[in-house]
C-alpha positions as CSV (number, residue, x, y, z in Angstrom):
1,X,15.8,-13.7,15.9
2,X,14.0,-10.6,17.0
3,X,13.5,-8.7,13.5
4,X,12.7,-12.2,11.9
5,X,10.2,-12.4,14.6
6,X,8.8,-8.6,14.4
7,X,8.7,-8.8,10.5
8,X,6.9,-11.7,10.8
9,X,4.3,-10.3,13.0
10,X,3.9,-7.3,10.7
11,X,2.9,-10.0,7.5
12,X,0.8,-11.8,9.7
13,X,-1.2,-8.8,10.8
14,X,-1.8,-7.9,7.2
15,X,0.3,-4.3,8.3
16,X,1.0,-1.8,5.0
17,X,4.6,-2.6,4.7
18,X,6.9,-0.3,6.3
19,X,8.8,-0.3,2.9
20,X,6.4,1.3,0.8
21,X,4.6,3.8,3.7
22,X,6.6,6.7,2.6
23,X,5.7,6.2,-1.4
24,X,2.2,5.1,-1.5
25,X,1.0,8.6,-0.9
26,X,2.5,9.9,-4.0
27,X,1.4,7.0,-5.8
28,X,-2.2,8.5,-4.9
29,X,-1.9,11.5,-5.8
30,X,-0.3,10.6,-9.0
31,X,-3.5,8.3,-9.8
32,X,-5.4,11.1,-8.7
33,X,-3.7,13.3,-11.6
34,X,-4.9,10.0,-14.0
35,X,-7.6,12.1,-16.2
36,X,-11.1,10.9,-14.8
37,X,-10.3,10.0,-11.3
38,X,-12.2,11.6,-9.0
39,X,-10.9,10.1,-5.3
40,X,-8.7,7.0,-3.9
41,X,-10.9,4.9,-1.8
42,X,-10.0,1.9,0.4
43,X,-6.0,1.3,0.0
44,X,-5.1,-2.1,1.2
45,X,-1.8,-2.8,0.6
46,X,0.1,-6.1,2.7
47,X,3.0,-8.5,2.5
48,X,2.8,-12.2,0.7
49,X,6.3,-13.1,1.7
50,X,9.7,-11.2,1.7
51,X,9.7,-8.1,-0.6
52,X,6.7,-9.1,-2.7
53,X,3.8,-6.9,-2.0
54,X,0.1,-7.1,-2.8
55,X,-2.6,-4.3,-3.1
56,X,-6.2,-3.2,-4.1
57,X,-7.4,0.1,-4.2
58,X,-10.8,1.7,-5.1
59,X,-11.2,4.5,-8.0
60,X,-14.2,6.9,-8.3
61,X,-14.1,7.7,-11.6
62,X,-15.8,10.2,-14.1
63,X,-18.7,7.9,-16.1
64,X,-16.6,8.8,-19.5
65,X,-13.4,7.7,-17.8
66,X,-11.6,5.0,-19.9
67,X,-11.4,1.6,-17.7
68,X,-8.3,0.4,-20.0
69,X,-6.0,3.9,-19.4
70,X,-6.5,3.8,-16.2
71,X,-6.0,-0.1,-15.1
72,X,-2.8,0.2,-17.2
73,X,-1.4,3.9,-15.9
74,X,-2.4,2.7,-12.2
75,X,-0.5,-0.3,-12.7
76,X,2.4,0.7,-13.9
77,X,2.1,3.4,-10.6
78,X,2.3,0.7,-8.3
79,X,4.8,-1.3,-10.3
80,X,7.3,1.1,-10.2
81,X,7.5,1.5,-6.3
82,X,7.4,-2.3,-6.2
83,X,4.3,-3.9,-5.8
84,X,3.6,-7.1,-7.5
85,X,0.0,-7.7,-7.8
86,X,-2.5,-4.4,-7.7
87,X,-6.3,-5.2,-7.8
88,X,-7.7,-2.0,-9.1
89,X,-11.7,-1.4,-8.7
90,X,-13.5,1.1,-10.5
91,X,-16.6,3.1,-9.3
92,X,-18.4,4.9,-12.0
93,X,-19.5,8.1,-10.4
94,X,-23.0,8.9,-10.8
95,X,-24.2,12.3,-12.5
């Protein structure tokens, strides 16, 4: 009953999930490698039930950067360490 309970908490509270704490950070810089990117801004990543994560992130990118390479190369980032849904932003730098 306890880890049912303490899981629970940590979906409730909206906490990173403890399963992908030690990947995310690679995922970042690997999206920071994505040609264009300038920085990572405002992760969010949470639980919607068991096992099935969630996440939006913020890019600042270069104002030639291609929106379509990088949706689809940040996407499939995050969908390889498991997370289901990924809203991406993108911030066109200013020059």
């Amino acid at each position: 009953v306890l880890p049912l309970l303490k899981d629970s908490t940590c979906v409730l509270m909206q906490r990173t999930p403890r399963a992908l704490d030690n990947v995310l950070p690679g995922c970042y810089q690997r999206v920071m490698q994505l040609d264009g990117v300038y920085s990572v801004q405002e992760p969010r990543f949470w639980t919607l039930c068991s096992n099935v994560y969630i996440g939006s992130i913020k890019l600042e990118v270069a104002p030639t950067a291609d929106p379509k390479y990088l949706l689809s190369h940040t996407h499939n980032i995050f969908t390889q360490v498991g997370v289901k849904q990924l809203y991406v932003q993108i911030d066109y730098a200013l020059v």
